[in-house]
ZABATOR-687790 format. One record per residue (C-alpha): chain; x, y, z. Coordinates in steps of 0.1 Angstrom, whole numbers. Layout:
! residues N
<node chain="A" px="X" py="Y" pz="Z"/>
...
! end
This chain:
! residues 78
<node chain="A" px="-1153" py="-132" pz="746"/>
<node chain="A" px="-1137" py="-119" pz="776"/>
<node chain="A" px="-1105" py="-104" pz="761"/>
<node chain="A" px="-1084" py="-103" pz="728"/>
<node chain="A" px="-1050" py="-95" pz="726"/>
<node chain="A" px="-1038" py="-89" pz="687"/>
<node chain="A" px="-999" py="-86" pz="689"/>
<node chain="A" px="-985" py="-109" pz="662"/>
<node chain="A" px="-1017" py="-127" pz="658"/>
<node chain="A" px="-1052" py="-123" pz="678"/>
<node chain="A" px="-1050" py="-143" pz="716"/>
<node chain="A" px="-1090" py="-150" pz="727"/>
<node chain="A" px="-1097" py="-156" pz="760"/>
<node chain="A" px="-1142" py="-168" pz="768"/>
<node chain="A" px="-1151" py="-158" pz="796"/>
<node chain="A" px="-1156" py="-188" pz="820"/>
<node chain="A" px="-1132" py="-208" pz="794"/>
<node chain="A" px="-1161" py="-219" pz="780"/>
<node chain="A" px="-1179" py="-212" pz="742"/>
<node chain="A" px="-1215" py="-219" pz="731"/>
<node chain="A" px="-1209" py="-245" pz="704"/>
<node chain="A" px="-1172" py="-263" pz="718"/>
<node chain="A" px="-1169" py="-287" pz="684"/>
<node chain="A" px="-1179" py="-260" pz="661"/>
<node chain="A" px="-1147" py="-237" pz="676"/>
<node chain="A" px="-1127" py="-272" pz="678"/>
<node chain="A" px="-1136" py="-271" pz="640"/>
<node chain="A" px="-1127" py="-240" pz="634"/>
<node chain="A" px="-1093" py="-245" pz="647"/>
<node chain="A" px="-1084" py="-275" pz="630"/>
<node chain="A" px="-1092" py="-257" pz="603"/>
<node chain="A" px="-1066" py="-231" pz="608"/>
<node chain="A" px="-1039" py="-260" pz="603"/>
<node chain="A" px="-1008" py="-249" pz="621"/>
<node chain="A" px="-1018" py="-208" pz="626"/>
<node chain="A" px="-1040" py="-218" pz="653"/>
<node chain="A" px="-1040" py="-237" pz="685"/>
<node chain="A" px="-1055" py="-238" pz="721"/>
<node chain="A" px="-1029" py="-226" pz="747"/>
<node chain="A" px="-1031" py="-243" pz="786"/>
<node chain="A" px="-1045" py="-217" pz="800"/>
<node chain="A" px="-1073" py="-222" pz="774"/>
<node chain="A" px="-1064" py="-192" pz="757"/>
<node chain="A" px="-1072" py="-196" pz="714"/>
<node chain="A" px="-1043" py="-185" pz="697"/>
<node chain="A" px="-1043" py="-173" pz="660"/>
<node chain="A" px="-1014" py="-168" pz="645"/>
<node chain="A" px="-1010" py="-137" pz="621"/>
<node chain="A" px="-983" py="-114" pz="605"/>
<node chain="A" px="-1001" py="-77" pz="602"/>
<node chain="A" px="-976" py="-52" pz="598"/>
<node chain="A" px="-1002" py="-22" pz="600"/>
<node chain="A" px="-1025" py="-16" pz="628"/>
<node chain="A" px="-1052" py="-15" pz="604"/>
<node chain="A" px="-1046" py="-43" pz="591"/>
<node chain="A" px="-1042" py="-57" pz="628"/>
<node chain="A" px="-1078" py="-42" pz="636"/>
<node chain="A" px="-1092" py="-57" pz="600"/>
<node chain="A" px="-1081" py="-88" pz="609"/>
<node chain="A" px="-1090" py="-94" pz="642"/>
<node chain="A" px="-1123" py="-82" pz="634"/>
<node chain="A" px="-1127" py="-108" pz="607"/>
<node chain="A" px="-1118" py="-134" pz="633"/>
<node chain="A" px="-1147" py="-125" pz="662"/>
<node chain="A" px="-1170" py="-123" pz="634"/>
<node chain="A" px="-1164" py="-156" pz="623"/>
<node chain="A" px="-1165" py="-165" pz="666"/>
<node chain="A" px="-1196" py="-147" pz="670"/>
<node chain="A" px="-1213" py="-168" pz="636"/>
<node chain="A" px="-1201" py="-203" pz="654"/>
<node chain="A" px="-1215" py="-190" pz="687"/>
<node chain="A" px="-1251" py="-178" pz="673"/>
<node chain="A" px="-1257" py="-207" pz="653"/>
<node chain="A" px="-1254" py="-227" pz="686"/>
<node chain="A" px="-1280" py="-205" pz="698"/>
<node chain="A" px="-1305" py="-205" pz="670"/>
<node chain="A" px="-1303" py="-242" pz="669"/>
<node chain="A" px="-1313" py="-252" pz="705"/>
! end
């Protein structure tokens, strides 16, 4: 990850606009039905209500974690 912005949802951006494993994060966002999508600027976009900060920080959190899994399993398997 390069950088995460979490206002009204968590906006990812990869450093080099790329990821380790792109059909696994594909995945992953078709998964998310209608709360995700990939802006132009190749920007991931989840979309999320958190009222509270912590739940903001919980959240996002949750998200990279699930990022970082995709990403190492890529890794483990070449």
């Amino acid at each position: 990850m390069e950088k995460v912005d979490a206002d009204g949802g968590a906006v990812i951006a990869f450093r080099g606009n790329e990821f380790a494993d792109p059909p696994a994060l594909i995945k992953a966002i078709a998964g998310e039905g209608t709360l995700a999508k990939v802006r132009p600027d190749q920007r991931v976009v989840f979309i999320r209500d958190w009222e509270r900060p912590a739940d903001r920080l919980k959240g996002v959190a949750a998200i990279l974690t699930r990022l970082v899994g995709l990403a190492e399993a890529e890794q483990k398997a070449a």
